[in-house]
C-alpha positions in Angstrom: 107.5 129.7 115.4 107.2 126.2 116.0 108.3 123.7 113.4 106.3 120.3 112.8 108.3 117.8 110.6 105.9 115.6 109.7 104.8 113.9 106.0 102.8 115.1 103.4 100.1 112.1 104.2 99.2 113.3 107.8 96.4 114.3 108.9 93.9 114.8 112.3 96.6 114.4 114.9 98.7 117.6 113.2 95.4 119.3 112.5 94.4 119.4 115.8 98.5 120.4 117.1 97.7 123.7 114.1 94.0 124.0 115.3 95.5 124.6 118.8 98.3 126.7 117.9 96.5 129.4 115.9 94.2 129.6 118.8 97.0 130.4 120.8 98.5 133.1 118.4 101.4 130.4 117.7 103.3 130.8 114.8 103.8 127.3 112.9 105.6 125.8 109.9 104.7 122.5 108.5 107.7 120.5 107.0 106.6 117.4 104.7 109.4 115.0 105.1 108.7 112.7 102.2 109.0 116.1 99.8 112.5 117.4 101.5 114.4 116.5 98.1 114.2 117.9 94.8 110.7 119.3 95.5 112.5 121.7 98.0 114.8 124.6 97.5 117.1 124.4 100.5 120.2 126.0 101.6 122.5 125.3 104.5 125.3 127.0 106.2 127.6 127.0 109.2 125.0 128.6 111.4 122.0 129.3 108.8 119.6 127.4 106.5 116.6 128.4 104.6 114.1 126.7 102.3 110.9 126.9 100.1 108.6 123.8 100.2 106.5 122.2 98.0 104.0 124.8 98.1 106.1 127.8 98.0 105.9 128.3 101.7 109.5 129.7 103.0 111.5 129.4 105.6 114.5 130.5 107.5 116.4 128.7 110.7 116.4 131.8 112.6 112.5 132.1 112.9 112.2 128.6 114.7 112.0 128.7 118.4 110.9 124.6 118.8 110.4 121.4 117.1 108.0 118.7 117.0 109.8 115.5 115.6 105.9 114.6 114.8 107.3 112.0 111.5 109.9 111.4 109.0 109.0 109.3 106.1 111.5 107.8 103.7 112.1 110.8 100.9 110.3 110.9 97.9 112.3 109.5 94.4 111.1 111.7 91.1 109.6 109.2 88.6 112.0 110.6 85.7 114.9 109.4 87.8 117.5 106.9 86.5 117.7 103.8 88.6 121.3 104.2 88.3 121.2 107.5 90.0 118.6 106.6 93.0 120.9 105.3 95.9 122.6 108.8 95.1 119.6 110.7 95.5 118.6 108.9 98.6 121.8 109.0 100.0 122.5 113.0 99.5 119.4 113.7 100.5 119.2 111.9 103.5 122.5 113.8 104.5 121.1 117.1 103.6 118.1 116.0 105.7 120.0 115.5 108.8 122.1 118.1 108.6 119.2 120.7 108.4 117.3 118.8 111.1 120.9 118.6 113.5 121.4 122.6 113.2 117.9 123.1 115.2 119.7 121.1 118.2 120.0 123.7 120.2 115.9 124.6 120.5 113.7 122.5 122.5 112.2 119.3 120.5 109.7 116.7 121.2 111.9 114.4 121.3 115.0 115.5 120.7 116.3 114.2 117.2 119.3 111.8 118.5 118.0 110.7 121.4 115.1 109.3 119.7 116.6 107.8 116.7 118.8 105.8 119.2 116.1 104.5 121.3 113.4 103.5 117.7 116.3 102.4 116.7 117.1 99.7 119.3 114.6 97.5 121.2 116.6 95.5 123.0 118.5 98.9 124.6 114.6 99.8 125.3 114.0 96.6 127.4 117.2 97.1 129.1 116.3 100.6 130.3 112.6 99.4 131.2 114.3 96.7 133.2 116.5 98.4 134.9 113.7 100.7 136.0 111.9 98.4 137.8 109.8 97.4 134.6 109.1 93.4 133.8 109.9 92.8 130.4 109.9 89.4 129.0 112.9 87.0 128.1 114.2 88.3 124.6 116.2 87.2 122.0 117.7 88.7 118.8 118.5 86.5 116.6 119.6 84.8 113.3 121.0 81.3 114.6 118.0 78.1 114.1 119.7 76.3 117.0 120.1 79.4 119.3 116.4 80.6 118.7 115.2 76.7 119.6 117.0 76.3 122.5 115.2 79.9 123.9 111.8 78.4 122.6 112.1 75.1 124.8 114.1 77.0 128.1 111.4 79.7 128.1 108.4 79.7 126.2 105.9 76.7 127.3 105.5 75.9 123.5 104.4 78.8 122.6 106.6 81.8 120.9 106.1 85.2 119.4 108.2 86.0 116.6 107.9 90.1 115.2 110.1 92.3 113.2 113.0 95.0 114.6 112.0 97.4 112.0 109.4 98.7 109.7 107.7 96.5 107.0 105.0 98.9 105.6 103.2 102.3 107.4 99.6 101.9 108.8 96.9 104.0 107.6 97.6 106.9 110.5 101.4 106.5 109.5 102.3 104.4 112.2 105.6 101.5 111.7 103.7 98.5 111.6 105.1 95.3 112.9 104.6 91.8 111.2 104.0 90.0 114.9 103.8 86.0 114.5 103.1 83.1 116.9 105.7 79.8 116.9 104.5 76.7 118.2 106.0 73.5 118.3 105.0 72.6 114.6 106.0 76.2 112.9 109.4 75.6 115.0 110.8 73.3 112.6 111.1 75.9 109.8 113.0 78.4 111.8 116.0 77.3 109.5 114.9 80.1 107.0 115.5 82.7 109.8 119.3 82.6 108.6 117.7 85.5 105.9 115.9 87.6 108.2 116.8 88.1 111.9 113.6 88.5 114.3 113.1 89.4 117.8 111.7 86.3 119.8 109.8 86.4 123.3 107.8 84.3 124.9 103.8 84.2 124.4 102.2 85.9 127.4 98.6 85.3 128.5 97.1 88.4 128.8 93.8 89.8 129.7 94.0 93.0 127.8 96.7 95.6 126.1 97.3 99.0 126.6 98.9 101.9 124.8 100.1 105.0 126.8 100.7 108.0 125.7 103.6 109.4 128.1 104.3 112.8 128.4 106.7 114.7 130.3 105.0 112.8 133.2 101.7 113.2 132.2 100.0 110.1 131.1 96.8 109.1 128.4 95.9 105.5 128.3 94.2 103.4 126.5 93.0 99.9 127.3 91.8 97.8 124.7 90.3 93.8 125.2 92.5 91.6 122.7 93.3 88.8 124.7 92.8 86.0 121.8 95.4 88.1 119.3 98.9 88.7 119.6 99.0 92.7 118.6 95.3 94.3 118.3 96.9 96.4 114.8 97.3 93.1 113.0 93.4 92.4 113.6 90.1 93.6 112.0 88.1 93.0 115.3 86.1 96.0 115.7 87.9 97.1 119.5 86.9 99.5 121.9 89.4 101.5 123.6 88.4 102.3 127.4 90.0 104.7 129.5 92.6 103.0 131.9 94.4 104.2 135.0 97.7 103.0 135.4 99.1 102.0 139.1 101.4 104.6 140.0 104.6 102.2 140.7 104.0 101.8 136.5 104.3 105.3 136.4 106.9 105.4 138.6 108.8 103.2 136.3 108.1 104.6 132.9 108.7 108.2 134.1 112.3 107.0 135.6 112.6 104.8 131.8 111.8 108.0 129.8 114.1 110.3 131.5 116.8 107.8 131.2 115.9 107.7 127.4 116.0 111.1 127.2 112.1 111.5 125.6 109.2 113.8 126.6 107.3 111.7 124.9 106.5 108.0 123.2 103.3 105.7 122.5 104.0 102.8 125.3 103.1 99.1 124.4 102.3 97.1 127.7 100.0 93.8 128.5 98.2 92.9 131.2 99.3 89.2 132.0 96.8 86.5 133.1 99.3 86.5 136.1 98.1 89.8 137.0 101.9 91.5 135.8 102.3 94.4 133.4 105.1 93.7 130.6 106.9 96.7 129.7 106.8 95.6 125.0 108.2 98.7 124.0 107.8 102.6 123.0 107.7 104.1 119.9 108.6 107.7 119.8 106.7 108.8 117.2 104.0 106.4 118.0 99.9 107.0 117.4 97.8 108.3 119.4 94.9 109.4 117.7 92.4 107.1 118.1 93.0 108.0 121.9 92.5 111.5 121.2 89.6 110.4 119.2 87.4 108.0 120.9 88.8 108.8 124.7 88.5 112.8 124.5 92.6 112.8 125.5 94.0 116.5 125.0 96.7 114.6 123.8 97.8 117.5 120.6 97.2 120.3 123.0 99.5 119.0 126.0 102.3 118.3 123.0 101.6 122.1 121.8 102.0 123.1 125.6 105.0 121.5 126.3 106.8 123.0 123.6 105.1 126.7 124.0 106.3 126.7 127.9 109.6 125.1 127.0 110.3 127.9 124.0 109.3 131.2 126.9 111.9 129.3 129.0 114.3 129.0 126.1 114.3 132.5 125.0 
């Protein structure tokens, strides 16, 4: 049986990973991670756990033979909950949570549950890997200090600067982290004293000609190119965008299949641009990024090949 932690809001990527596994005779479990609390009956031990979801749906630890790490959404609070008790709930629930998602260690995951939390986690560890790998990343800064932040904007950035969020302000409509991504010119540069409050990652602005997201995995690559060259991130735009089909130059494959392994992932959604300078810049990878619109308007087997990886990894496993 393969379990798929994912959220009770998800939809059409998953469908098509279930479509595909009942046509395969797969066995499957879906996990909502948002309703792992109080709507849950779970149980854990030193080498055992069992639970009933939501639904009434059981299951036991034994019975799983891989994982897809498809989403985990922050755990539902019951509305007849004292605020007093809530950082309690959250807290003991998160625990619980990683301690029934740590015993599956042992079975094959996409991606593997602490490898990938260290790499969403951290950004600027991403764009050290991807550099080291022959990747060109641009100059970045992480930062809190006004003076620091303008001395990087007048050594680097040609007076112009992108300013975005580490972390996660607010879940797009396919459950993706979305990113609040601004653009500092000379003018907005003079209230960067506020910054003290909220701590940004700052790069310069890069002329592109066009974006791309790429689907990696476990060497395979699906990519996506998109035309946004006036915008600073195509998800912050209501432009009505085309994706086209895009094949990558294979010393870019080269590098992002040496970056991945290093990371320890099968798989990630890959942000890169296509300068005006005719360079690819290596933005990031999100592990549990989307990828349905490529499934969608590209024809990209994109759930199958994720349902294959873990169906040949499981035989081996056994």
């Amino acid at each position: 049986m393969i379990l798929c932690i994912t959220h009770s809001g998800d939809f059409y990527n998953i469908d098509l990973f279930f479509e595909y596994l009942i046509s395969k005779n797969i066995p499957y479990f879906r996990l909502n991670s948002d309703k792992l609390s109080h709507a849950q009956k779970i149980s854990i031990s030193q080498n055992f756990f069992e639970l009933t979801d939501e639904s009434g749906n059981s299951l036991k630890s034994e019975d799983i033979t891989a994982v897809w790490h498809r989403k985990s959404w922050r755990i539902d609070i019951p509305e007849e909950l004292d605020e007093e008790y809530m950082k309690i709930f959250l807290k003991e629930y998160a625990t619980l949570r990683y301690n029934l998602f740590t015993a599956l260690e042992h079975l094959p995951w996409i991606n593997p549950f602490e490898a990938e939390n260290k790499i969403d986690g951290n950004k600027i560890l991403q764009l050290s890997i991807a550099e080291k790998n022959g990747l060109v990343v641009p100059e970045t800064l992480f930062s809190n200090d006004a003076e620091k932040i303008t001395a990087f904007f007048h050594t680097y950035c040609n007076g112009k600067m992108v300013a975005k969020l580490h972390g996660v302000i607010s879940k797009s409509m396919g459950g993706e982290n979305f990113l609040s991504t601004n653009i500092i010119d000379e003018d907005s540069l003079e209230n960067i004293a506020d910054i003290e409050y909220c701590p940004m990652i700052f790069q310069p602005y890069v002329e592109k000609e066009y974006e791309l997201r790429i689907v990696y995995l476990d060497g395979e690559f699906f990519t996506g190119k998109i035309n946004n060259s006036e915008n600073a991130d195509w998800r912050i735009t209501k432009g009505n965008y085309l994706w086209s089909e895009y094949d990558l130059p294979e010393s870019i494959k080269e590098g992002l299949t040496a970056m991945m392994k290093e990371m320890g992932l099968y798989m990630g959604a890959i942000d890169m641009i296509r300068g005006k300078d005719g360079k690819y810049y290596f933005l990031e990878v999100n592990p549990q990024g989307e990828w349905g619109m490529l499934q969608k308007d590209l024809d990209f087997p994109i759930a199958q090949r994720i349902a294959d990886n873990l169906i040949k990894r499981m035989k081996t496993n056994e």
